[in-house]
C-alpha positions as CSV (number, residue, x, y, z in Angstrom):
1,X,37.7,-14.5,-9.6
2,X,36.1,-17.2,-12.1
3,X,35.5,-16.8,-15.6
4,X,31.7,-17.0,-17.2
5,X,31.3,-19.6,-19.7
6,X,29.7,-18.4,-23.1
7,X,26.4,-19.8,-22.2
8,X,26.5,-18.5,-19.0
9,X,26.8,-15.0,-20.1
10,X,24.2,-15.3,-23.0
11,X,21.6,-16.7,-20.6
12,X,22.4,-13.2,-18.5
13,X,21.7,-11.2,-21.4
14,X,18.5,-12.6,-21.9
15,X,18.2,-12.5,-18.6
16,X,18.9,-8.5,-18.4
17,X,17.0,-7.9,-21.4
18,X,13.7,-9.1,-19.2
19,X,15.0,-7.5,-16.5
20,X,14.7,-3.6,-18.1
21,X,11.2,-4.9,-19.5
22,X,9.7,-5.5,-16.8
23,X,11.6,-2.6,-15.3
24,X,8.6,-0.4,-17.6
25,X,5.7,-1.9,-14.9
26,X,4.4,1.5,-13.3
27,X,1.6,2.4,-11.0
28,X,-2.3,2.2,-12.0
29,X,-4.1,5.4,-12.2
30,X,-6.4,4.4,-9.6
31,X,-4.4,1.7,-7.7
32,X,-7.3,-0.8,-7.9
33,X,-9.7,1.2,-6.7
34,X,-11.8,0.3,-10.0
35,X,-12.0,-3.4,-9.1
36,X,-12.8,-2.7,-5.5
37,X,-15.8,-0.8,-7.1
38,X,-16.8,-3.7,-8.8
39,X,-16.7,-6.2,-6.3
40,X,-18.6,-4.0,-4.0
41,X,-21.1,-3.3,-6.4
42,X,-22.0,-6.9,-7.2
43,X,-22.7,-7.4,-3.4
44,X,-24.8,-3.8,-2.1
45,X,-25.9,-2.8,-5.5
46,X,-23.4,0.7,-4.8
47,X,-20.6,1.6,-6.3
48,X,-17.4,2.6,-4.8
49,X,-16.3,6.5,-5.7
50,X,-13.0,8.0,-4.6
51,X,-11.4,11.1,-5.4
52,X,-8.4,12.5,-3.8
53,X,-10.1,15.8,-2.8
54,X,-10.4,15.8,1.7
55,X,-13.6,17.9,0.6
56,X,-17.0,16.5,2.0
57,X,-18.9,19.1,-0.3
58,X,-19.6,16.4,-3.2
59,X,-22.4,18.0,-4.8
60,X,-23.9,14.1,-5.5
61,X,-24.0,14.2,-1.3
62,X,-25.6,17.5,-1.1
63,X,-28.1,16.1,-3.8
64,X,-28.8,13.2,-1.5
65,X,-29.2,15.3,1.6
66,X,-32.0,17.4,0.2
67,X,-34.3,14.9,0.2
68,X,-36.0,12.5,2.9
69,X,-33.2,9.9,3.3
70,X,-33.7,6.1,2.5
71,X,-31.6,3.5,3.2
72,X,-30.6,3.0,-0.1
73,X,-29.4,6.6,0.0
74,X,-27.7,6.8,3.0
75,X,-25.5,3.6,2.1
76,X,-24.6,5.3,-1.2
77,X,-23.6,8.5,1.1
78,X,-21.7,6.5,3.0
79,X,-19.3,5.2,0.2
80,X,-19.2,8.4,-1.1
81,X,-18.3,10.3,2.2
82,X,-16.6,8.1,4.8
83,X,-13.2,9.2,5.3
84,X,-12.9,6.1,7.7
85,X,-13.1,4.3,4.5
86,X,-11.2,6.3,2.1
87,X,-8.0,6.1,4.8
88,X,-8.7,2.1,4.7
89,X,-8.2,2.5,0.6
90,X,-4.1,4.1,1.6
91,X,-3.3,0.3,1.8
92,X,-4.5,-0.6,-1.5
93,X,-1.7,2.2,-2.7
94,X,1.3,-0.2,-0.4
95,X,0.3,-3.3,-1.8
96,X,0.0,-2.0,-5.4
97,X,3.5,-0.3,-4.5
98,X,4.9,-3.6,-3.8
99,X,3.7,-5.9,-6.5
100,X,5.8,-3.4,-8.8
101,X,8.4,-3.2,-7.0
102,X,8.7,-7.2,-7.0
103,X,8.3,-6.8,-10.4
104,X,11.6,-4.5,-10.6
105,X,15.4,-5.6,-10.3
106,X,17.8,-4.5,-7.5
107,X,19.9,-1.6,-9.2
108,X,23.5,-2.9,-10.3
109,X,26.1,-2.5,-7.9
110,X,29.3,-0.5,-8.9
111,X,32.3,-0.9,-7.2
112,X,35.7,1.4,-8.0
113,X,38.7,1.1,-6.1
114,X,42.5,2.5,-6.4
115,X,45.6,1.7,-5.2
116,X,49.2,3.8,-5.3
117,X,52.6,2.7,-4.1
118,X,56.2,2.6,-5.1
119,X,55.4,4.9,-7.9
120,X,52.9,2.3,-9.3
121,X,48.8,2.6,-9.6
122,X,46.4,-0.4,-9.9
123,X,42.8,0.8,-10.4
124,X,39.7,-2.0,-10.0
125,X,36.4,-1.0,-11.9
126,X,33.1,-3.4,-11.7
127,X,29.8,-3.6,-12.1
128,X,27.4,-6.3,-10.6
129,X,24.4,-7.8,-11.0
130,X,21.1,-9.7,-9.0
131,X,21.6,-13.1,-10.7
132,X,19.2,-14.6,-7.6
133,X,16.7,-11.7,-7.5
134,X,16.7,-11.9,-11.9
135,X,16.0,-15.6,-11.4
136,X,13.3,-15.3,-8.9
137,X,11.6,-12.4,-10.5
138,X,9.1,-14.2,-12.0
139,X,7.9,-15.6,-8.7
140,X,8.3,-12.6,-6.4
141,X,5.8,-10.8,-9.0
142,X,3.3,-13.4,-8.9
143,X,3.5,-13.8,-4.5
144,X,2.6,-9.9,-4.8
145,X,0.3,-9.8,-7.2
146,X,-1.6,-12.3,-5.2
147,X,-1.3,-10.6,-2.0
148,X,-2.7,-7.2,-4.0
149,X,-5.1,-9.0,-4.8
150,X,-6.2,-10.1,-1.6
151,X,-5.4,-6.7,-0.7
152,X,-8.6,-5.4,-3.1
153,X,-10.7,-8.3,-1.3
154,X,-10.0,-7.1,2.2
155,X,-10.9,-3.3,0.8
156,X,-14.0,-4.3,-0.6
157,X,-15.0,-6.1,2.6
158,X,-14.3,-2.8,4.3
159,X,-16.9,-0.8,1.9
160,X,-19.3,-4.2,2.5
161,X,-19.2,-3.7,6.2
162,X,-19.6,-0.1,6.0
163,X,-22.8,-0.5,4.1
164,X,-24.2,-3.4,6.5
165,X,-23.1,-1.2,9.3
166,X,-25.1,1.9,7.3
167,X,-28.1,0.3,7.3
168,X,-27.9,-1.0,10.6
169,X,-27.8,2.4,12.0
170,X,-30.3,3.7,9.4
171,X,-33.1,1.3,11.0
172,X,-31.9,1.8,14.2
173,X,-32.6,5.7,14.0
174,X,-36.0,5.3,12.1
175,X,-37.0,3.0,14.9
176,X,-36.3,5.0,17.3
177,X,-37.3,8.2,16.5
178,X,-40.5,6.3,15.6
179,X,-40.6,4.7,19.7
180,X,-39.8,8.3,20.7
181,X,-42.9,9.7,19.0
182,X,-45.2,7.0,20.3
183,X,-43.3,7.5,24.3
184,X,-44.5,10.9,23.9
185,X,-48.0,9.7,23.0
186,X,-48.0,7.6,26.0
187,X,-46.5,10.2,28.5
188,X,-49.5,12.1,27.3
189,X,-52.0,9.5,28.2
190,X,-50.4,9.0,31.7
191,X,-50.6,12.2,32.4
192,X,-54.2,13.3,31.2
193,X,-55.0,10.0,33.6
194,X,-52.6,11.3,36.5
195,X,-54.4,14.5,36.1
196,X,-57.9,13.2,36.4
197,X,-57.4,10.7,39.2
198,X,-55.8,13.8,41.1
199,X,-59.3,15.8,40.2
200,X,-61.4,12.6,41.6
201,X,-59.5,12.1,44.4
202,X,-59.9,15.6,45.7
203,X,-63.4,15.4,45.5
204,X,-63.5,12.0,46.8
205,X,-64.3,10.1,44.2
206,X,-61.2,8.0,43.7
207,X,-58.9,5.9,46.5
208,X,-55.6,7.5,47.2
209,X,-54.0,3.9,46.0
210,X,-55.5,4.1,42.7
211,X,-54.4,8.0,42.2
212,X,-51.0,6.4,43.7
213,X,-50.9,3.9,40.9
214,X,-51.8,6.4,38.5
215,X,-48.9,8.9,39.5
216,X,-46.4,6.0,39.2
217,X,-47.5,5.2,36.0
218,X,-47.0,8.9,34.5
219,X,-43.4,9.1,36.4
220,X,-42.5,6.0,34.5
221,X,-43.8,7.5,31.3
222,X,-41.6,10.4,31.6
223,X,-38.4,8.2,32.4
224,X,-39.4,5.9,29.4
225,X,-40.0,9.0,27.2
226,X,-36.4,10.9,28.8
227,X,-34.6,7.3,27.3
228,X,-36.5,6.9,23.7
229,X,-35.6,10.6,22.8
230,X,-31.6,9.7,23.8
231,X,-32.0,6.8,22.2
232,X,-33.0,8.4,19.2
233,X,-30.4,10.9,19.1
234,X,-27.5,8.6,20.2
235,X,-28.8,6.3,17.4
236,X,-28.9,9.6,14.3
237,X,-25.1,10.6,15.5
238,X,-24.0,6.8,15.0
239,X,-26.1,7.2,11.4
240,X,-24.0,11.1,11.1
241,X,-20.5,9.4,11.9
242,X,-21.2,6.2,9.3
243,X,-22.1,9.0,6.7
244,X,-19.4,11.4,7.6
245,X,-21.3,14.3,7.8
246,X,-20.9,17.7,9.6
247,X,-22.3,21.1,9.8
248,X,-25.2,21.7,8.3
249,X,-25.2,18.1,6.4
250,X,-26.4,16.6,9.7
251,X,-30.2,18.1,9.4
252,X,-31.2,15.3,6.4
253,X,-34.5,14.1,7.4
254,X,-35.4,10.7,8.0
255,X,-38.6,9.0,7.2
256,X,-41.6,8.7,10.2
257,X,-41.5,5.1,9.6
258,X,-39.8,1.9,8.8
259,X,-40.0,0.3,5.6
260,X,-43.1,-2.5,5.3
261,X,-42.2,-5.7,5.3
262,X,-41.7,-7.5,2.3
263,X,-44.9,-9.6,0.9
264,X,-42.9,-13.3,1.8
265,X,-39.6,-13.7,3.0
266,X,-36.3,-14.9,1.2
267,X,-35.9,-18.8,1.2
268,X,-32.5,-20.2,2.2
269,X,-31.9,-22.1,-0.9
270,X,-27.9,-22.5,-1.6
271,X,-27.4,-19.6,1.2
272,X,-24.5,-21.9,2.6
273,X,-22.9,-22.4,-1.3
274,X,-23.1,-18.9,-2.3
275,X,-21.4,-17.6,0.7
276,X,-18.7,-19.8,0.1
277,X,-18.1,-18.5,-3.4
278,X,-19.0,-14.6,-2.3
279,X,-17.8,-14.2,1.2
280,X,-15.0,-11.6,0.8
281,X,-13.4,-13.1,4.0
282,X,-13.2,-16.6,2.3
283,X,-12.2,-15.2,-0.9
284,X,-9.0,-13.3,1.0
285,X,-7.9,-16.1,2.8
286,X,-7.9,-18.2,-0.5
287,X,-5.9,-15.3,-1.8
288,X,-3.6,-15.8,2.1
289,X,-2.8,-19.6,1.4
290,X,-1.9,-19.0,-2.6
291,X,0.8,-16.3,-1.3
292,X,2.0,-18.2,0.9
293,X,2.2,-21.6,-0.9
294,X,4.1,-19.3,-3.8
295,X,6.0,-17.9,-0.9
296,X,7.2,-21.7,0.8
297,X,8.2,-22.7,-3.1
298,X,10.6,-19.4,-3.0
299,X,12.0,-19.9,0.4
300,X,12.5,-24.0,-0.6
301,X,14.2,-22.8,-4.0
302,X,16.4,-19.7,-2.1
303,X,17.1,-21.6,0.9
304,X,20.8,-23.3,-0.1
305,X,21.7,-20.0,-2.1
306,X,19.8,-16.6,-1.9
307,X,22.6,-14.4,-3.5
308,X,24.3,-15.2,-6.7
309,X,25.9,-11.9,-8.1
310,X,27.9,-11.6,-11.2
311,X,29.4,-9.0,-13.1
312,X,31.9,-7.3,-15.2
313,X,34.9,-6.1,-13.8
314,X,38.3,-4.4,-15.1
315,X,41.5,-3.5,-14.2
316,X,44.5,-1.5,-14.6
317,X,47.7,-1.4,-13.6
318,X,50.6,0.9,-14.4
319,X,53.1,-0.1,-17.2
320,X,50.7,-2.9,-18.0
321,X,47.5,-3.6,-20.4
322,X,44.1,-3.5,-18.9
323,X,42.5,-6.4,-17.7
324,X,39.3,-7.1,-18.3
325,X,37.2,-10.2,-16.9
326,X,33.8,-11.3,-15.3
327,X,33.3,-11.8,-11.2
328,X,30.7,-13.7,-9.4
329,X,30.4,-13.9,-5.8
330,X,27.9,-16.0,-4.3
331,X,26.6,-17.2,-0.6
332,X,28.5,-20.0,1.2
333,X,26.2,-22.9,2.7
334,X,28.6,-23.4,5.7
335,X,26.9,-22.2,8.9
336,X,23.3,-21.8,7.8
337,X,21.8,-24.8,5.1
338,X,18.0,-22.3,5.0
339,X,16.5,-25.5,6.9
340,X,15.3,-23.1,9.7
341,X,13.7,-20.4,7.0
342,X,11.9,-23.6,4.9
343,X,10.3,-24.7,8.6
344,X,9.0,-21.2,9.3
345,X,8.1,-21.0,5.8
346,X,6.0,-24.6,6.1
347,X,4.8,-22.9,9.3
348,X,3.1,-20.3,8.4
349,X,1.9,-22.4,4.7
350,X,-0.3,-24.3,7.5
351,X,-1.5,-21.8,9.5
352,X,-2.5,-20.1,6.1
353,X,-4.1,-23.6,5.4
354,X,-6.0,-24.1,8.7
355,X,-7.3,-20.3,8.4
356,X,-8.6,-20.8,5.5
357,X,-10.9,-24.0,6.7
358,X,-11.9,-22.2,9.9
359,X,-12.9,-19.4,7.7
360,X,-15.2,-21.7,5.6
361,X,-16.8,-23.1,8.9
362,X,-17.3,-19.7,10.2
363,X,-18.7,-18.8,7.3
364,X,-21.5,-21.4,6.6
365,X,-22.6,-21.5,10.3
366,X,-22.9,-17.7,10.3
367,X,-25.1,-17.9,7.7
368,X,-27.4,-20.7,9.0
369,X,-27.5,-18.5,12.0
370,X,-28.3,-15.3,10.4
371,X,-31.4,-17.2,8.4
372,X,-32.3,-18.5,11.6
373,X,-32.5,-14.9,13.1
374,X,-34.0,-13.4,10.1
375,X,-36.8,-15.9,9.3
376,X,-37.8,-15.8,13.7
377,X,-37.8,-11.8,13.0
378,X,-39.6,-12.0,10.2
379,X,-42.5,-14.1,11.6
380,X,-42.7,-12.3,14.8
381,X,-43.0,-8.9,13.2
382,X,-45.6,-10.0,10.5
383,X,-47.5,-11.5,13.5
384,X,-47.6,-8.3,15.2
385,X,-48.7,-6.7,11.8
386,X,-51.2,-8.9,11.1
387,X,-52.8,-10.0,14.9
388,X,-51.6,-8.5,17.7
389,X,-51.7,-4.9,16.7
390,X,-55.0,-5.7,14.8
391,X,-56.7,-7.3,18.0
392,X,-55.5,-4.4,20.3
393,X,-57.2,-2.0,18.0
394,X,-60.5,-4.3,18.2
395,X,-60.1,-4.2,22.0
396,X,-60.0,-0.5,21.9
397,X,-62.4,0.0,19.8
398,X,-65.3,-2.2,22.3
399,X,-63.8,-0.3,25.4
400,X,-64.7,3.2,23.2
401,X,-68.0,2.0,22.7
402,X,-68.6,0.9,26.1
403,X,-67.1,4.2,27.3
404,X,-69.8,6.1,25.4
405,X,-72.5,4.1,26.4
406,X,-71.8,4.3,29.9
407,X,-70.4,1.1,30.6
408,X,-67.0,1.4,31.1
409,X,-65.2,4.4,32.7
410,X,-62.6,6.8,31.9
411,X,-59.7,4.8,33.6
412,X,-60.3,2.0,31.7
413,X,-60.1,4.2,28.2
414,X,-56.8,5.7,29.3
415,X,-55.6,2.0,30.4
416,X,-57.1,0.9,26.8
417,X,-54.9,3.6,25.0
418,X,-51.8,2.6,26.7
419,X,-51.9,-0.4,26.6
420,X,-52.5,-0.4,22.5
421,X,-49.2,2.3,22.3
422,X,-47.4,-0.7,23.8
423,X,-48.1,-3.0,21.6
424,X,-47.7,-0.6,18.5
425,X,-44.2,0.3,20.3
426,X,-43.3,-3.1,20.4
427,X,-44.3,-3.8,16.9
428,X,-41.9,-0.9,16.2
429,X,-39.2,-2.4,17.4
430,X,-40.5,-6.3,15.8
431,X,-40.1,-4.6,12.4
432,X,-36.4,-3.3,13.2
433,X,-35.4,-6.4,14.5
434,X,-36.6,-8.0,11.1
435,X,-34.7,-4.9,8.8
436,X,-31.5,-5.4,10.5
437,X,-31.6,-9.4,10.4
438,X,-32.5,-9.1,6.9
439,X,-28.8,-6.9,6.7
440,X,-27.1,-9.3,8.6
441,X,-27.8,-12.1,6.2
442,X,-26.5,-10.2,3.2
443,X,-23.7,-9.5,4.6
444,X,-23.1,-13.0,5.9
445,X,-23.8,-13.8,2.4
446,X,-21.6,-11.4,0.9
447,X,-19.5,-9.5,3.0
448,X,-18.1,-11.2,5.6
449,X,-18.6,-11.7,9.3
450,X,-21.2,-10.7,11.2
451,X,-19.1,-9.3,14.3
452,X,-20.2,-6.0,14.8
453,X,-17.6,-3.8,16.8
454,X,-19.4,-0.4,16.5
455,X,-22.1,-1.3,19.3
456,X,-25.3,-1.3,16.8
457,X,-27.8,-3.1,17.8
């Protein structure tokens, strides 16, 4: 048992006195889920709304529901609705849970102990105290804080992707209910001209190799029109799962047709820059290699001793006066000097590190990819706008007029009509190739990687 100097002890008042201030730290009222908000916001233009309520009658959903959905819409029903994401929010509460309790001292220890024989008693009273954990407090609140805070990054990202996944699944299910209407329009066409080479044939005005070719053509029309309409339904329930809806919530209507494109497309400008600075991905790691660099200057200044308790303790003793004194026990370097626990410590400071850069690399090549992918969408679908759909209906149009003037026969009109529904198809499916490039570089932007594990196309 040693005895505490006077400075000793009045450095541990002060030290106790902090101790049941910062004790008062508490929980937030919404555990961060107001900055999660935020940083979403800034990056799909929607806000972030969470209640505790498991009900998915919102009435601001039902509001949404009743009218033709846009995309803009069903992203904002999405944040609202998901429970996916409102389970991913649970983690904010641990993290929050443990930046306060880093913030908090271990409870004092309180040891009693008696001891009779030969008609004497000696009882042993004492009361300890986290000298280590008092002296690291300070740091063990700010490694926490940080990782909460990366903790609101990596929830945010999750509400990013959810919207880039949203509107993914929002173009693919206008696009393909749009293909669907226009395989139906084909099927028709094949069959009108399956129909009419069976009339000629019969009569024997048409070989049995062109009503042969004709036949083939409808049966492939059906198949084609039997895998647009799955298509388009497998493409609304991935839309109905991203929104969380159920019941009667899943008859919204969707729009007959994509958006138009825009008038010019977006110029790359400091793409590479801004994603560095907005990328919630980069952003966390930053947050990763802060923690852990506080976390290697912990383990460096705990590694020779981690536990330094002191205390008051007393003692009586029969037929003699109390005793009263001050204990401190502390941990003996003898068999382990904390070399091994600063290595792991540097370890994972360098992993942290070398994440980090990878992240960055990822990061700017994703988006140089994504502007890539979005500019060679952009051109192909305005090219199909503006010539190819334009030319086919010029072609049709001269096959019409040469169809009523005799010239040209029925065949050749039904042939026309396909072959224009093809190109409008594939102009269809030009324009959702452009719509969900254009979400793919916003979120490389923004959000954070483009991987996409929820099969959208």
């Amino acid at each position: 048992m040693l005895r505490l100097h006077t400075p000793l002890l009045s450095r541990t008042a002060v030290g106790l006195g902090a101790v049941f201030l910062v004790g008062c730290a508490s929980l937030s009222s919404d555990g961060g889920l107001s900055d999660v908000s935020s940083l979403t916001k800034n990056r799909v233009g929607q806000a972030v709304q969470f209640t505790k309520d498991a009900s998915s009658n919102d009435p601001k959903v039902q509001e949404l529901l009743s009218q033709p959905l846009t995309v803009e819409s069903a992203v904002q029903i999405a944040l609202l609705n998901s429970s996916a994401l409102k389970a991913s929010f649970a983690e904010l509460g641990v993290a929050e849970a443990d930046f306060v309790q880093a913030g908090r001292m271990r409870n004092p220890g309180f040891s009693f102990s008696r001891v009779r024989g030969g008609g004497d008693a000696e009882i042993n009273r004492s009361v300890t105290f986290d000298i280590a954990g008092l002296l690291t407090l300070p740091m063990r609140t700010r490694i926490e804080k940080g990782r909460f805070e990366q903790a609101k990054l990596l929830a945010a990202a999750q509400a990013v992707q959810l919207a880039a996944d949203t509107r993914r699944a929002y173009f693919t299910a206008v696009a393909a209910a749009q293909s669907a209407a226009f395989a139906e329009q084909v099927r028709g066409a094949a069959e009108a001209s399956s129909d009419l080479a069976e009339s000629m044939s019969k009569v024997g005005n048409w070989s049995k190799l062109d009503q042969a070719r004709e036949r083939a053509f409808y049966q492939d029309a059906v198949t084609q029109l039997a895998r647009t309409r799955h298509e388009a339904i497998a493409s609304r329930e991935q839309l109905i799962r991203l929104l969380g809806l159920w019941g009667k919530q899943q008859e919204f209507v969707l729009p007959d047709r994509l958006p138009e494109l825009p008038a010019q497309p977006q110029e790359m400008n400091n793409a590479e820059a801004q994603a560095l600075s907005q990328r919630l991905d980069v952003l966390a790691a930053r947050r990763e290699t802060e923690a852990t660099a506080s976390a290697l200057g912990l383990t460096k200044a705990t590694a020779f001793v981690n536990v330094f308790d002191a205390g008051y303790t007393n003692k009586s003793s029969t037929g003699l006066p109390r005793e009263n004194g001050y204990e401190v026990s502390l941990e003996l370097p003898i068999f382990d000097w904390g070399g091994a626990k600063v290595a792991r410590a540097e370890a994972l400071y360098m992993q942290s590190v070398h994440r980090t850069t990878d992240t960055a690399v990822r990061a700017r090549s994703e988006v140089r990819e994504a502007y890539s992918a979005y500019r060679t969408t952009y051109d192909i679908a305005r090219h199909y706008r503006d010539d190819v759909v334009p030319l086919r209906k010029k072609i049709s149009d001269e096959v019409l007029l040469r169809y009523n003037g005799m010239l040209a026969s029925v065949f050749e009109l039904l042939a026309d009509s396909r072959e224009q529904l093809n190109s409008v198809n594939t102009a269809i499916e030009t324009q959702r190739d452009f719509w969900i490039a254009e979400t793919k570089l916003q979120s490389a932007i923004n959000g954070g990687s483009n991987t996409d594990t929820r099969n959208i196309p």
